[in-house]
N, C-alpha and C positions, 0 to 999 in steps of 0.2 A: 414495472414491478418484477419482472420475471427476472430483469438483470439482475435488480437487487437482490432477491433472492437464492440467484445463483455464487454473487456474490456471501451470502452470510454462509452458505451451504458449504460453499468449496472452501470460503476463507476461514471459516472456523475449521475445518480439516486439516488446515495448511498450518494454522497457527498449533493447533494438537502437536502436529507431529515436528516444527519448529522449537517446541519448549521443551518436547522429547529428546530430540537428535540434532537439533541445532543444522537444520534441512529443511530446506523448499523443495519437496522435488518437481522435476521438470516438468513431469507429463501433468502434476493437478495446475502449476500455475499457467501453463501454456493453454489445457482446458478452461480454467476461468481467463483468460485472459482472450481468447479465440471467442468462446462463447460469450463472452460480455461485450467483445466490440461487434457482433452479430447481431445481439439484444437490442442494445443500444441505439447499432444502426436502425434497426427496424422500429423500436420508439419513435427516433426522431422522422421516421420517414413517415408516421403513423399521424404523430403530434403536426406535421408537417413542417419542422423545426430544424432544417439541416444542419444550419451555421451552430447547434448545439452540440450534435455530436462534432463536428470538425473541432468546437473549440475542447470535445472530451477527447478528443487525439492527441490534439494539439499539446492540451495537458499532460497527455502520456507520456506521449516523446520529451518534453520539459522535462519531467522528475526522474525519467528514466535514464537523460542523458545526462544530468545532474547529476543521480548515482552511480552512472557507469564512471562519471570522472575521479570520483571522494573514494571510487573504488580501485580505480586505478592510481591515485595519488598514495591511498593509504591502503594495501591491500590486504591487512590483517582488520581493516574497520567492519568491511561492508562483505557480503560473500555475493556471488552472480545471484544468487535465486532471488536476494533482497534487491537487487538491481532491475531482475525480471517482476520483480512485483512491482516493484515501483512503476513501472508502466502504469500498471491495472490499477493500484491506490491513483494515481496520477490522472486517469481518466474518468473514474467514479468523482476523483473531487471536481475534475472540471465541467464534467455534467449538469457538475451542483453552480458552477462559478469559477471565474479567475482566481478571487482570492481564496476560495476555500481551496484552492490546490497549493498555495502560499500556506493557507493555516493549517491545513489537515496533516500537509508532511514537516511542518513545525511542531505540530502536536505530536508527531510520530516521532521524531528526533527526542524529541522533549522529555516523553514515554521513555525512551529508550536511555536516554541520561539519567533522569531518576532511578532506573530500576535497577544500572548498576551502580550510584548511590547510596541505594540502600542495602545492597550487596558488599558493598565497603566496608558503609557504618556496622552491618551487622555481622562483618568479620567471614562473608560466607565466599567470599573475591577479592580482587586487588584492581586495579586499574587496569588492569591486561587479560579479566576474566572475559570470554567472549560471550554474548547474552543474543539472544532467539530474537533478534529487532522484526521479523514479518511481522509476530503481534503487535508488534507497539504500531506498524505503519497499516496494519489493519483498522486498529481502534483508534488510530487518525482523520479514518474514511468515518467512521461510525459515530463518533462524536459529531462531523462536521452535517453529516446526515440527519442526524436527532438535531444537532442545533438548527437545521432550518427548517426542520420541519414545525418546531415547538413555537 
């Protein structure tokens, strides 16, 4: 719980100040990212459940190295801080599951299409306006969190 928490704590800070200045900065995502795989670890050593964290690592590294590529392939897409989160969305989802690390950063992409979408249709961008994607890959984690829990 305390993970989570520190997750909605830092992440809703993170997302504030991404929708502002279009910035992750380093030292909150590094702090939730340090302190959740800390959390985390100590959950699973608690629950007595190791292979869970290893597979919420394991998920980190996936989506992190996934965005470090889409960022270096297209480097106007993705900025480093959303690649540095991607770790930490990527290890929250695999906490949860394999595939919610599949669906949560599907959801996050998803997010993130629609909402320059509707940036378009509402004339307020163009296809090249850049948009704050940490929230979208925040509210990926949170969806996928509320969906298992419910």
């Amino acid at each position: 719980m305390l993970a989570w928490l520190a997750f909605l704590v830092i992440g809703a800070r993170l997302a504030i100040i991404d929708i502002a200045e279009h910035r992750l900065p380093n030292r909150l995502v590094i702090l939730l990212a340090t302190g959740s795989t800390a959390l985390l670890a100590g959950a699973s050593l608690v629950s007595a459940d190791p292979g869970r964290f290893m597979r919420a690592v394991a998920c980190g590294m996936l989506v992190f190295c996934t965005m470090f590529v889409l960022a270096v392939l297209v480097p106007s897409g993705l900025g480093m801080g959303d690649v540095k989160l991607g770790f930490v969305t990527g290890m929250f989802l695999g906490w949860i599951g394999w595939e919610w690390a599949y669906w949560g950063t599907f959801i996050g992409f998803a997010c993130g299409a629609l909402w320059a979408l509707i940036l378009v249709i509402r004339r307020r961008g163009s296809w090249s306006t850049a948009i704050a994607f940490g929230p979208c890959m925040l509210l990926g984690v949170v969806v996928c969190a509320v969906g298992t829990a419910v």
